[in-house]
C-alpha positions in Angstrom: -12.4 12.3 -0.1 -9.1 11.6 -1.7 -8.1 12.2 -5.0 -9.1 8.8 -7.0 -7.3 7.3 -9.8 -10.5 6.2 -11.8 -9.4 5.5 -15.1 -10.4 2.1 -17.2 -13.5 2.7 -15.6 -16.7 3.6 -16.9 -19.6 5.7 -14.2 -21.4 2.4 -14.2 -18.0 0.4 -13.3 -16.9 2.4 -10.5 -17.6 0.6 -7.9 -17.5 -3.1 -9.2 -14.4 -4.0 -7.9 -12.2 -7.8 -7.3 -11.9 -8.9 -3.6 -8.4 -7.7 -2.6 -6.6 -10.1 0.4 -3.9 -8.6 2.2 -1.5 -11.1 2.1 -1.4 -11.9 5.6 -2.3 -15.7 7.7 -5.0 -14.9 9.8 -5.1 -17.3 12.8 -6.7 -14.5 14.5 -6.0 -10.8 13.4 -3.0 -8.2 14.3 -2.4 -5.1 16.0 0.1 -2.4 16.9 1.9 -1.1 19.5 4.5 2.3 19.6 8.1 3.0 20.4 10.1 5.6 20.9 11.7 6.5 18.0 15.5 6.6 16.3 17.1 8.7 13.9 18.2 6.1 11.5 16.9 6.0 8.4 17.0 3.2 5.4 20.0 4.7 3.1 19.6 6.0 -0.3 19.5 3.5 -2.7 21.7 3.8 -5.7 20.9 3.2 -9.3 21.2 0.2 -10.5 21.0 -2.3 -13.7 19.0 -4.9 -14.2 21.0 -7.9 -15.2 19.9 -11.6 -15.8 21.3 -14.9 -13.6 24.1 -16.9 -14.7 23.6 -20.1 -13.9 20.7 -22.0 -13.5 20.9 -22.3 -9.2 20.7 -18.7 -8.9 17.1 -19.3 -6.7 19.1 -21.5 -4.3 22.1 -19.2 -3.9 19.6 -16.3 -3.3 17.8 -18.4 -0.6 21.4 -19.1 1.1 22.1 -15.4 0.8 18.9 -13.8 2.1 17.1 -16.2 3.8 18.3 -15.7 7.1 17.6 -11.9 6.8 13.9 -12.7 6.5 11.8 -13.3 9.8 8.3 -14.8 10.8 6.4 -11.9 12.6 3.7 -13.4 15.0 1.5 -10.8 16.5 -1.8 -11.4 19.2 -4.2 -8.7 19.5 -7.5 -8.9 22.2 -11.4 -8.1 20.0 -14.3 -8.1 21.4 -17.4 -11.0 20.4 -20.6 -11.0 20.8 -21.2 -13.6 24.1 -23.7 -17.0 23.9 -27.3 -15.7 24.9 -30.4 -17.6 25.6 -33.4 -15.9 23.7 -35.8 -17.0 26.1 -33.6 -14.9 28.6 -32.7 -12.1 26.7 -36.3 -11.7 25.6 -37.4 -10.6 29.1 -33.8 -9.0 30.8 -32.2 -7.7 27.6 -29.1 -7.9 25.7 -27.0 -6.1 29.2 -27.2 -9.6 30.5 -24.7 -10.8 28.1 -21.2 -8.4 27.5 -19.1 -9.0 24.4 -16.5 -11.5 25.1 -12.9 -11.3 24.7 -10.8 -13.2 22.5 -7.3 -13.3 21.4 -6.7 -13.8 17.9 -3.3 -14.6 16.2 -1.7 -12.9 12.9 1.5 -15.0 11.1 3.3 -12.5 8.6 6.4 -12.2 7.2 9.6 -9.9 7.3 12.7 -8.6 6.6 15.5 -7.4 8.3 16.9 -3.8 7.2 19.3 -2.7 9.6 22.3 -4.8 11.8 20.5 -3.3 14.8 17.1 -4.7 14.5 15.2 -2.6 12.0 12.2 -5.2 10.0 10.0 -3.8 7.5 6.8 -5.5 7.0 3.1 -4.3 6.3 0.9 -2.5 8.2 -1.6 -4.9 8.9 0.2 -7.4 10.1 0.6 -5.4 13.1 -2.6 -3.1 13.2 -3.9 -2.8 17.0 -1.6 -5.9 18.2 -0.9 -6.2 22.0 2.0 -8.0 21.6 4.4 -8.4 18.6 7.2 -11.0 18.0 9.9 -11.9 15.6 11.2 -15.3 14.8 14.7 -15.7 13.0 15.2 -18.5 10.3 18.1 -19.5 13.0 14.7 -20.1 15.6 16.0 -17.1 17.2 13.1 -14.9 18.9 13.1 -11.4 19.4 10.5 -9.1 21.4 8.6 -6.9 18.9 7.7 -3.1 19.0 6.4 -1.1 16.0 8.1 2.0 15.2 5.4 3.2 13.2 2.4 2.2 11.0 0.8 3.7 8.4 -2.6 2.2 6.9 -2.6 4.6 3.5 0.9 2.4 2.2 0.9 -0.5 4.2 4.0 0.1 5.4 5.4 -0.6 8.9 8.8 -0.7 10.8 9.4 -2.4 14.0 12.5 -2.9 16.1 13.9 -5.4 17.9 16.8 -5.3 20.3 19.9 -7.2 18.2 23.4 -6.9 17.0 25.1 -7.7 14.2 21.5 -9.9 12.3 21.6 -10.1 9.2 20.3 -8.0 6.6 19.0 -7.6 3.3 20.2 -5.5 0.0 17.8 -3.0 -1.4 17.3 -2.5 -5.0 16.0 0.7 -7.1 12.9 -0.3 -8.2 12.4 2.4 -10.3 14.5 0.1 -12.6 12.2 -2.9 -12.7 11.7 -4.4 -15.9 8.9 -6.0 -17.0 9.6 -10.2 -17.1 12.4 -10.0 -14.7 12.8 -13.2 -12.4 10.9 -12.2 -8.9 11.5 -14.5 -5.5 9.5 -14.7 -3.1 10.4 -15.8 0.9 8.4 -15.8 3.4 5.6 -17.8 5.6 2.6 -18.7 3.9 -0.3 -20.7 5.5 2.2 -21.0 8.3 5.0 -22.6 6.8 7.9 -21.3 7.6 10.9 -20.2 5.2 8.9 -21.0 1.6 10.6 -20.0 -1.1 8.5 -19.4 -4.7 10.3 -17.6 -8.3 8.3 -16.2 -10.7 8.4 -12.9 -13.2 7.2 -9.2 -12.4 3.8 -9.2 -14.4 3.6 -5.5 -14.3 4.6 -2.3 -12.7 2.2 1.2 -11.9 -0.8 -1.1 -11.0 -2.9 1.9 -9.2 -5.4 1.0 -6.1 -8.2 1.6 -8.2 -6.7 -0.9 -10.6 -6.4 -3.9 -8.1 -9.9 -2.5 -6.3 -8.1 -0.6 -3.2 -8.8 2.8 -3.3 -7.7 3.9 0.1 -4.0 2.6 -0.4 -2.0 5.6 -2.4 0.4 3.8 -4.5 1.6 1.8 -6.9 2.0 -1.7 -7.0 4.2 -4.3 -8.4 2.3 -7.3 -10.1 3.9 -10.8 -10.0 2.9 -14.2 -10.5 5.2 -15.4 -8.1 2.7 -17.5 -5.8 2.2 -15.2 -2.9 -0.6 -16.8 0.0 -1.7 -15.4 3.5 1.3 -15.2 5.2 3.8 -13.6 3.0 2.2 -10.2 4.1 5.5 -8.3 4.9 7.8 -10.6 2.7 10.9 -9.3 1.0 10.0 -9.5 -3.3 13.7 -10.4 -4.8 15.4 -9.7 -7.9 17.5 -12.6 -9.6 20.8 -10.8 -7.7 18.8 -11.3 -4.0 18.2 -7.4 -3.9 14.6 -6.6 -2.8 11.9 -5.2 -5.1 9.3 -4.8 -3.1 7.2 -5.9 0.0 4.6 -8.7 -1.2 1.4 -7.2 0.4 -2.0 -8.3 -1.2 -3.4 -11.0 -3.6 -6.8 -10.7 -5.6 -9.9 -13.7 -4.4 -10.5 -16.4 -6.7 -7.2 -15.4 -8.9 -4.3 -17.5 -9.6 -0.9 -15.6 -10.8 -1.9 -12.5 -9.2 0.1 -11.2 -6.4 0.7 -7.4 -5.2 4.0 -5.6 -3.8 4.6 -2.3 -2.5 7.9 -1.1 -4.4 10.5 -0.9 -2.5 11.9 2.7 -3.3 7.9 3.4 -1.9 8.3 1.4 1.1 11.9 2.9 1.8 10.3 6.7 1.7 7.8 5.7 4.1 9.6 3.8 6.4 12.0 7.1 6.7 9.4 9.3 7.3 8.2 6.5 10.6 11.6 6.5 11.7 12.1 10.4 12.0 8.6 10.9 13.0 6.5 8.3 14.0 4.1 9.6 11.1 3.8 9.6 7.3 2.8 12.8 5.1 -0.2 11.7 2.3 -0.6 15.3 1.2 -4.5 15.4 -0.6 -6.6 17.9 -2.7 -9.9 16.5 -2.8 -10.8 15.5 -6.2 -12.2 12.6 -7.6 -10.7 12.0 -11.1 -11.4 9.6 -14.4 -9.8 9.2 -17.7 -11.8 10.0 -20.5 -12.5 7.9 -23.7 -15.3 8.3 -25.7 -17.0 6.0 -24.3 -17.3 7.4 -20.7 -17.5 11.3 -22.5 -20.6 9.6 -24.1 -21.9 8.1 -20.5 -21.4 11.4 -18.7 -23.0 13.6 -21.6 -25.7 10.8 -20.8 -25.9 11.1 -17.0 -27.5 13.5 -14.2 -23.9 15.0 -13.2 -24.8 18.1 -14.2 -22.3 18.9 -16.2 -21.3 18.1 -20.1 -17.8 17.9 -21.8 -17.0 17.9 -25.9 -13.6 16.1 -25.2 -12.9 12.7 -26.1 -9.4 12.5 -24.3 -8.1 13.5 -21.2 -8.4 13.9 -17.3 -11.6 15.1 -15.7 -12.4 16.1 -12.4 -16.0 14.2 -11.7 -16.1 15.3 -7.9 -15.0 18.0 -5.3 -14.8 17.4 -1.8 -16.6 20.0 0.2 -14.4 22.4 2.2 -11.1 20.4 0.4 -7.9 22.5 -0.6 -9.5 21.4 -4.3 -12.9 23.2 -2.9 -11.7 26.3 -1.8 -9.1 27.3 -5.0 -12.5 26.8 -7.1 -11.9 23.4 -9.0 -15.2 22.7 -10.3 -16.7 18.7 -11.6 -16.3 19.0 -15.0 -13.1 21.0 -15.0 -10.4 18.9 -17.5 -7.0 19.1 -15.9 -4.4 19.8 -18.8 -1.3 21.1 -16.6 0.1 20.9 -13.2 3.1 23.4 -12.2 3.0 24.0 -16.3 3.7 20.4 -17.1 1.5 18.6 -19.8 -0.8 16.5 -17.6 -1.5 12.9 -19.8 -3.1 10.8 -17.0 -4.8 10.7 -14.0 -1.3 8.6 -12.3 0.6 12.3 -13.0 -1.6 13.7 -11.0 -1.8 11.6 -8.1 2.4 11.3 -8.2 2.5 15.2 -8.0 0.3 15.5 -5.5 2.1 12.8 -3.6 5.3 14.2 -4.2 4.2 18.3 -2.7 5.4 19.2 0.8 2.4 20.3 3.0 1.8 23.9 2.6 3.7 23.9 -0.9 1.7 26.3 -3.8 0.8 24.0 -6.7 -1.0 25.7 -10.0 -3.4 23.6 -12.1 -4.4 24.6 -15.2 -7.6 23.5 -16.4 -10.3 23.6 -19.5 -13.4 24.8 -18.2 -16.1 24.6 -20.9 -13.2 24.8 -23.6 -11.8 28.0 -21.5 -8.2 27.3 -20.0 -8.4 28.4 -16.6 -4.9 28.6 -14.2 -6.0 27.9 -10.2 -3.7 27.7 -7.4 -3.8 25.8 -4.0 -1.8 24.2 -1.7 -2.3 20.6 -0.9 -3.1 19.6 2.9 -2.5 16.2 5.2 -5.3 13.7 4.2 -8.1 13.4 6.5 -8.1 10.9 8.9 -11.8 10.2 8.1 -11.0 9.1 4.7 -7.9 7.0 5.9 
């Protein structure tokens, strides 16, 4: 069990949840395949200001600017279906008469080029168990695919391909995102190629639990820029052409509500596949919720077997056996009030401190225990990959 961001939820709530889509066009599904990797690494990003267009063709000159930097990423991968049977058959010989069949199914996505040399960031499941991967230039250009490295807990991806001098994008900080800035969108929706939609950032900080995926630790961008199967991958662009983020997920049955992986997110990540060919997710075990009255009423209520007098505040409802959490004796019920003696406010502070620990790294929680401040200590360990 991971730790849980489970605040603006009630016990009852937990698991009512929208219907996430990742964003990408399923004309069968996608898959991955590894490669050797390099030591390059997507370069620090520099602060920047965010400053409003100019003129009123800023979209187009953005387009002109970054559209060739954005690619269409086709990937194939072989599943397994269960194979046309005749009852009557079956009924007397059994099920062995009739193996799965295989199938290839097709994935369209979206891309965007990072390096001259043939670096492309995009999501993970565009390219999840894919046999073969392939890139497609806005120039009609085609490149052989390989992925770099994958990992499911962002959504975050790299993959090479063997070019020179191809064009690139320019990164943004988007720690410096403001709320109601112009967002652009490029990519493939539905399949067609090189679509181009503008709308605002909505929000920033939307957790998983938020947007109803728990198992992807981050934050997302919000946007109502009109984001459809397909754009998976896609560059998110300021008004200057810099990308924001990586367009990733949209919510069923919702209009004006599109997800992106920041970019400064994405950036770490992709650095860490590069070098390694593997991303660090350290985890405690905890599951945690953000108290109101309301839910400190419902828990004094419920069969937890455990009460708390506070109104306000972040509570640990769940331990995970055996869990780094477990073993330095965090209890459910225990109110978290500091981490490495900084004033804990919400259940996001935790999760970014626990994200932002080095393996084996001594953290100390302080907690109020049945109106007791208690001081713990433990040291955060790689998530399991049972919970991945």
């Amino acid at each position: 069990m991971e730790l849980k961001n489970l605040h603006k939820e009630t016990i009852t709530q937990i698991f009512k949840q929208p219907v996430l889509y990742l964003g990408m066009l399923v004309i069968g599904s996608a898959g991955c395949e590894p490669l050797e990797n390099r030591a390059t690494q997507v370069q620090p990003l520099p602060t920047q200001q965010v400053a409003q267009p100019n003129n009123a063709n800023f979209v187009a000159e953005v387009v002109q600017e970054v559209g060739p930097a954005v690619v269409r990423i086709d990937a194939t991968r072989t599943v397994e279906v269960p194979a046309t049977s005749n009852p009557l058959i079956e009924r007397f010989f059994g099920e062995e008469l009739f193996p799965p069949e295989q199938r290839v199914q097709q994935g369209v996505g979206s891309g965007f080029i990072i390096s001259q040399d043939g670096r492309i960031l995009t999501n993970a499941h565009m390219v999840e168990d894919a046999d073969e991967v392939s890139v497609v230039l806005r120039d009609g250009r085609r490149f052989a695919g390989k992925v770099v490295g994958a990992d499911p807990i962002t959504d975050v991806a790299v993959i090479d391909v063997e070019g020179t001098n191809l064009p690139v994008v320019e990164l943004a900080n988007s720690d410096n995102i403001v709320v109601g800035q112009w967002a652009i969108a490029i990519g493939n929706p539905l399949g067609l190629n090189n679509t181009v939609t503008q709308g605002i950032i909505s929000a920033t900080g939307r957790s998983g639990s938020d947007i109803g995926v728990n198992d992807k630790r981050l934050d997302f961008l919000q946007t109502d820029t009109a984001i459809n199967p397909g754009n998976s991958g896609g560059p998110l662009l300021n008004a200057q052409g810099e990308v924001v983020g990586v367009n990733t997920a949209i919510i069923g049955g919702a209009q004006g509500l599109g997800f992106a992986i920041p970019i400064n997110t994405a950036q770490r990540i992709a650095n860490q596949l590069i070098t390694t060919g593997q991303v660090e997710h350290p985890y405690i075990g905890v599951r945690l919720i953000e108290l109101t009255p309301e839910i400190q009423q419902e828990i004094n209520q419920s069969n937890l077997g455990f009460k708390i007098e506070q109104e306000q505040g972040v509570l640990i409802v769940d331990v995970a056996p055996n869990s780094p959490a477990a073993r330095a004796g965090l209890r459910p019920g225990d109110i978290i009030t500091q981490i490495n003696q900084v004033e804990i406010q919400n259940a996001d502070q935790v999760q970014d401190f626990v994200e932002a620990t080095n393996l084996g790294t001594t953290i100390q929680i302080t907690v109020n225990r049945n109106g007791l401040p208690q001081e713990l200590t433990l040291q955060p360990e790689q998530l399991p990959a049972a919970t991945e």
